[in-house]
Structures are given as C-alpha cells and as structure tokens.
N, C-alpha and C positions, 0 to 999 in steps of 0.2 A: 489154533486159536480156540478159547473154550466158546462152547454153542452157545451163552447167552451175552458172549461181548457185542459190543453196537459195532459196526461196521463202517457206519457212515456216520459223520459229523449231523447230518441232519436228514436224519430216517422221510420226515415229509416239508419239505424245503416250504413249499406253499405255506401250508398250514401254520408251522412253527413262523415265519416271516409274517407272515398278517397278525398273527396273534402278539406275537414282539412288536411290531409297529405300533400293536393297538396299545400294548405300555408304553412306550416310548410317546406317543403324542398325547398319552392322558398325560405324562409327564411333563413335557412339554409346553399342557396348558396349563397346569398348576405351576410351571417355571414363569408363564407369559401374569399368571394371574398376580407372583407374588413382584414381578417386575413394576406391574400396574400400579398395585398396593404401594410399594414402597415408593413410586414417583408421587401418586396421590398424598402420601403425608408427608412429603417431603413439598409439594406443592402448596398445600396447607401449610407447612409451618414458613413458606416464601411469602403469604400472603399475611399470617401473624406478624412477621417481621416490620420491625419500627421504620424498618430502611424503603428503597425503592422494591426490593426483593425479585427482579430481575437476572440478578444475576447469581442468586440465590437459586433461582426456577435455571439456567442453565447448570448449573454445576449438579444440581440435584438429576439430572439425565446422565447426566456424563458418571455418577454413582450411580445409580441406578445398574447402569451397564456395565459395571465393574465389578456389581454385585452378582447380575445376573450370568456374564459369560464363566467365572469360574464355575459357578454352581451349575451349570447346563454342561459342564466341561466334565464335573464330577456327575452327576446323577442322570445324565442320558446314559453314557455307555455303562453304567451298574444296573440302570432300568434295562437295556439291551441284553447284557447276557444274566441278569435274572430272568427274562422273559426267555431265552432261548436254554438256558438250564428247568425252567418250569418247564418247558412244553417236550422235554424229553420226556417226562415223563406221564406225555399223553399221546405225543406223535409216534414215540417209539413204538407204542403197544398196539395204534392203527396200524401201522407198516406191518406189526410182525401178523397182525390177525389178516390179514389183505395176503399176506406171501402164504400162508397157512390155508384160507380160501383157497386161495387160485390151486395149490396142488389137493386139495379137496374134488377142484370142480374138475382135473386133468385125469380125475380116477386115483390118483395114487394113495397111497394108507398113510398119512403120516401120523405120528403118533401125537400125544396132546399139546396144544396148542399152550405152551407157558411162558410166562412172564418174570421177568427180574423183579426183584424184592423190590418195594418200596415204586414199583410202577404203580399209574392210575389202571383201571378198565380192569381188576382182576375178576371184579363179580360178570364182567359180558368176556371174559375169556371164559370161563367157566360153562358160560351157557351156548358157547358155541362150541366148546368141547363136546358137550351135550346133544347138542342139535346136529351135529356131523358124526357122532357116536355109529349111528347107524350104517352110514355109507362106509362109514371110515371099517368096520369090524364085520362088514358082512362077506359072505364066503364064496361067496361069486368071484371070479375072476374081474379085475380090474377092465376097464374099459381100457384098451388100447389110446396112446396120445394121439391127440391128432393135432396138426399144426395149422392154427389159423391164418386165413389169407388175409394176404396187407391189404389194408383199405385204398381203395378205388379200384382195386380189378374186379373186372366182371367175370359172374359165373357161365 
C-alpha cells in the first residue's frame, strides 16, 4: 500500500461528523426556511382568493410537503458527503500530524511529517517539521520506549 493512501474511511470520526452535521442542519434550515416561504405565499394567495380559500390553505400544506420531502431527499445526503469529502481534507492531515507527534514524543526519528496534495494544514505541517527538526536529527541515541500504564492503576 503506497505510504500516503488513507487508511480509514474517516481518519477523525469526531471531528469530520460534527462538522458534517453542522452542514447538514444549516441545510436543513434553509430546507425548513424555504418550506415556510412557499406555505406563506401560497397562504397569501388562499387569502387573495375570491373563494372561501380554505381549502386552498389545505392543499397548499399538502404542496408545500411535496415540495419539501424530494428536495431534503436530494440535498441532505449531497450536503452529507460533501461535508465528509470536505473534511478529509482537514481531518486527514490532524490524524497524520497526531500519529507523527506521538512517535516524535516515543523518541523515535521519523522522517518528515507530509501531506497528500491538495490537503489543508500544509503551512502547520511544515512548521512542525521544523519544530521537531531538532529532536528528530540529534545524535544522541533515542530514548528507549516506554509503555504507558492504563488508566486507573496505581503506582
């Protein structure tokens, strides 16, 4: 597998899922806003109406909702995996700088911390290329690992 294919469907599940959400419900209200709008002039024109217009203000719900469930049926799940295609290329490049840290902080040399073409964050890979430079190329012998103890035992 070449070393800069993704691995996982979604490098930071969190992150990429809140942020999707958060398109999908702006979505959502501009779906609820344009439902509103079109019962309101349609309610308007029940009241222009020469007639009782009753039964006008019913039918005009029952459209409204006919309008609104294809359109939420098309533009929720396009809003969904553009939000989780977008955020690949921001959650990708946290995961990889987070996996690149951690064998930084374990002592090891890894070599420089890169990024797939057309990712975000290439100018803060760059500077922590930078910033671990020194740890990463100094001549010292690496710190032995050491394995962290699981949470709640005592020392």
């Amino acid at each position: 597998m070449p070393p800069n294919r993704r691995r996982s469907k979604l490098p930071k599940p969190r992150l990429q899922l809140r942020l999707t959400f958060l398109f999908v419900g702006l979505t959502a209200l501009g779906l609820l806003l344009q439902y509103l709008l079109f019962l309101a002039a349609l309610g308007n024109a029940a009241v222009e109406d020469s007639g009782d217009g009753t039964q006008l203000v019913v039918a005009a719900g029952l459209l409204a909702w006919r309008a609104l469930v294809p359109t939420a049926l098309v533009v929720l799940p396009i809003t969904f995996a553009v939000g989780v295609l977008t955020m690949y290329r921001v959650a990708g490049p946290i995961y990889r700088f987070e996996k690149f840290l951690e064998s930084v902080a374990r002592g090891e040399r890894p070599r420089d911390c890169r990024l797939r073409r057309g990712d975000q964050l290439q100018e803060l890979c760059g500077l922590i290329n930078r910033a671990t430079e020194p740890l990463r190329r100094s001549s010292a012998p690496p710190e032995p690992k050491r394995e962290l103890e699981p949470a709640g035992r005592g020392v």
